[in-house]
Structures are given as C-alpha cells and as structure tokens.
C-alpha positions, 0 to 999 in steps of 0.5 A, spaced: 796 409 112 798 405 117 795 398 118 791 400 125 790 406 122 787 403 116 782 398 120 780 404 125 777 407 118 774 402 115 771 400 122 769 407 124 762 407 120 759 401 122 757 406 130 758 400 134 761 393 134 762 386 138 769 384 137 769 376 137 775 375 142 781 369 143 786 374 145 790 371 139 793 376 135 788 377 129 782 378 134 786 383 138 789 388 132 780 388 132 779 389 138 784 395 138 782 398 132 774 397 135 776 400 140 779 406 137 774 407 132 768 406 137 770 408 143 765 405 148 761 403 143 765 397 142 766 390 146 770 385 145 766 378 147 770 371 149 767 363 149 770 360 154 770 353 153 772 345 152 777 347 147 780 353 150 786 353 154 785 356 161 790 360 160 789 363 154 782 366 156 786 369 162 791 372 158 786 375 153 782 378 159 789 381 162 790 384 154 784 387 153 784 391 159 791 394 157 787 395 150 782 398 154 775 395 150 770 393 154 770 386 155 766 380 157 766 372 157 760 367 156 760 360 157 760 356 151 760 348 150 763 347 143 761 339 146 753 341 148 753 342 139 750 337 136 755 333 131 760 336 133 763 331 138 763 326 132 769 330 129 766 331 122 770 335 117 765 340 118 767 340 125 769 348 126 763 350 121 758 347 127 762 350 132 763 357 129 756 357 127 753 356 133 758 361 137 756 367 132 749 365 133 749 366 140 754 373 138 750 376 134 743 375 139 748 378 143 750 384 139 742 385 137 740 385 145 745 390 146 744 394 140 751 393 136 750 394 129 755 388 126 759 382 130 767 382 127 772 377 127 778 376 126 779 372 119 786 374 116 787 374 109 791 369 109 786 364 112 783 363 105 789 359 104 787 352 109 781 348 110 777 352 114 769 350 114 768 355 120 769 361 114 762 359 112 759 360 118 762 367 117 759 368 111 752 365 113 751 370 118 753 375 116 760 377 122 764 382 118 772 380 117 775 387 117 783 384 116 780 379 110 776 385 108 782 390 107 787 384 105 790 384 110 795 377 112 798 375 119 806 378 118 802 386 117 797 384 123 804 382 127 808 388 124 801 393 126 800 389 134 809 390 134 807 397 133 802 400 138 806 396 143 802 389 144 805 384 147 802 379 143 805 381 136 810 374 136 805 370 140 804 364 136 798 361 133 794 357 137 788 354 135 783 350 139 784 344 143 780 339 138 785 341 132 790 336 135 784 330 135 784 327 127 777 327 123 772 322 125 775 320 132 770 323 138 772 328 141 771 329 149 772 333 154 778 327 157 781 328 151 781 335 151 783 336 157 789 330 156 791 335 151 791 341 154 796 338 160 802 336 156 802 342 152 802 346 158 807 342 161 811 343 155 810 350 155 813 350 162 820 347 159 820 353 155 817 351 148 813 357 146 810 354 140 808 346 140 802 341 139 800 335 141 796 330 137 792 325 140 792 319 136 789 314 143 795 312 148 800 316 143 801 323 143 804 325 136 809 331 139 810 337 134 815 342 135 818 347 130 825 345 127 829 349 131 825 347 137 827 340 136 833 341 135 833 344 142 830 338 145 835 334 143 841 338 145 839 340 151 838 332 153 830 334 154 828 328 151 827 324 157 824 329 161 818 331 155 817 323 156 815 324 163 811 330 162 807 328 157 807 321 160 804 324 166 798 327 163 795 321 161 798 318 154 802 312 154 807 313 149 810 319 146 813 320 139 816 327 136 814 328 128 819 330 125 816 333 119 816 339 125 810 343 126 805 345 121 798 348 122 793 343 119 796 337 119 791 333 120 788 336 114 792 330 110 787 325 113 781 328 110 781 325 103 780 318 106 774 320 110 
C-alpha cells in the first residue's frame, strides 16, 4: 500500500481531526491525508507568530486551499510564553506545550476527536523537547506512529503532485538564536530579513545564526561553493549587512539542522 494510502487508513477512525499545520512537508502530507480521510470533518490550523517567516504562513494557506482542507490561522505569541523568552534548552517543550493546549481547546470546542501533528520518525534522532508536549497532551503523530520518516513523506507529497515535496526544512525562527541568550522580536525579526534576502539570490535552503552583531551564515556545501563561483560574496555581505548585523561570516562545516545543539552541554 502507498504511504498516503496507509495514512488515510490509519487516520480514517479517528471520525474528525485538527491538522496542526506549518505548510512544511510533514504537516501537509497530514493535512492531505486528514483531508481525504475525513472530508469536512477535518481542519487544518496554522500559528502565526514571532517565529514564522510571513511568508511561510502565506505559502501554507495557498497549499492547503490546493489540498482543499478546511483551513484557519490563529494568533500565537511564542514570546507572550513564559520563560520562553529566556531561551532555555526546553525552549520548544514550552512553546509546543502551549500551542497545543490552545489546539486542543480548540478542537474540543469544535467537536474534533484528536489533534495531529506532523512528527516523522525520523524526529526522534535530534534534541527535540517539543516531543514531550506531544506526548503530554496526548496530539497524535500519524507518520511517527506508521514509522514513516521524511525521504517517504518527500516521495508520498512528489506523488500526489504537491509542490512542497522538495521544499526545504524550515524550522522557526528562534532556532537560529543559541541556548541562554534572549529571544526577542528585533532579533527574530533581524533574522527573518537576511534569510529572506538570501532567499532572493536564489538560496533555497539557508540559515542565519545570531550571534550579536555576527550573523553565522550556513548554507549547503554545494550552495557555498556557488556563492563563491558566482562572485556573490560581497553581495550576500551587503544584504545581510542590511538587515541589522555588522558582521557576516559563512560556516564552513556547511549547513546542518540543530547546530546549536553542540552548545547544550555547556549550559
């Protein structure tokens, strides 16, 4: 059986279902299937806030009109969280904690029997304390629970013709702020204009790492290796420059997910 066909199984008895939605892949092979498997009893909810790129939230509501499930967006303060702002290394169990509170509240007040989320099976492989929040209040993960990891997820989304199968991972905003240094809305805001304006020179993937006036630029290797080829140096210099930092630097171990991970044991 086909993987979406699998996650329509899998969800169909659950009668009615909150879809919590980034428009990344994971949560839109979710939404897909929810949709398919519950029709209208289905609704796909996405957080706007401090930490997600405008753009992405506008890129999810265009995707979940294509996939034709119902969809809302709420207002969410990750920064209104408190301790969040602290940037504890529990930073995304206090976040995700609150945030599916407010879902499921939302789903009992609209009579939605569970709330899901997009969890892969290959999430259990990083530091991820937002898991616990899962686990907590009870959120379903239809992918972690069929075993299902992100290169099926690409494969499944590449077969029902959505254009998010090959879009990079994105995750929010305060990741690229290291453990124990405050987070705030300049800063968050700061990030968001360089990686947009490296976006615009083409860079699909990329992150920007806050360290004060340094901006720690990762980029894939091929993508580095383009940036110097194609004298962009001085121009990514200015751009970045631009958006509030006053100096850039490019990591040359390339980009990786979780890489501020490596700071945790001295906190």
């Amino acid at each position: 059986m086909a993987t979406h066909d699998r996650l329509v199984a899998h969800i169909e008895p659950l009668g009615s279902a909150l879809v919590a939605y980034s428009g990344g892949a994971d949560s839109a092979l979710v939404a897909w299937a929810a949709h398919a498997a519950l029709g209208e009893r289905a609704l796909a909810v996405t957080a706007r806030s401090e930490s997600l790129p405008p753009r992405e939230a506008d890129s999810a509501a265009a995707l979940a009109a294509r996939i034709g499930i119902a969809h809302e967006e709420i207002a969410y303060s990750e920064l209104a969280v408190p301790g969040y702002a602290a940037n504890p290394p529990d930073r995304c169990y206090l976040c995700k904690g609150e945030l599916f509170r407010r879902l499921t509240a939302m789903a009992k007040a609209r009579g939605l029997a569970a709330v899901l989320d997009g969890s892969n099976a290959d999430d259990g492989a990083d530091y991820r304390p937002g898991r616990r929040a899962v686990a907590e209040l009870a959120v379903r993960s239809p992918l972690a629970e069929l075993g299902i990891g992100k290169a099926a997820v690409r494969e499944a989304l590449k077969a029902l013709d959505l254009s998010v199968w090959d879009k990079p991972s994105s995750p929010c905003l305060a990741s690229r702020v290291p453990y124990g240094e405050p987070i705030t809305r300049e800063k968050l805001e700061q990030i968001g204009r360089a990686e947009t304006a490296l976006a615009e020179l083409g860079f699909r993937e990329v992150r920007v790492r806050h360290h004060g006036s340094t901006a720690r630029i990762e980029l894939p290797k091929e993508a580095m290796a383009r940036a110097v080829a194609d004298g962009l140096a001085d121009e990514i210099v200015r751009r970045v420059r631009a958006a509030g930092f006053a100096f850039v630097a490019l990591d040359l171990e390339g980009l990786r997910s979780g890489s501020l991970n490596r700071l945790l044991p001295a906190l």
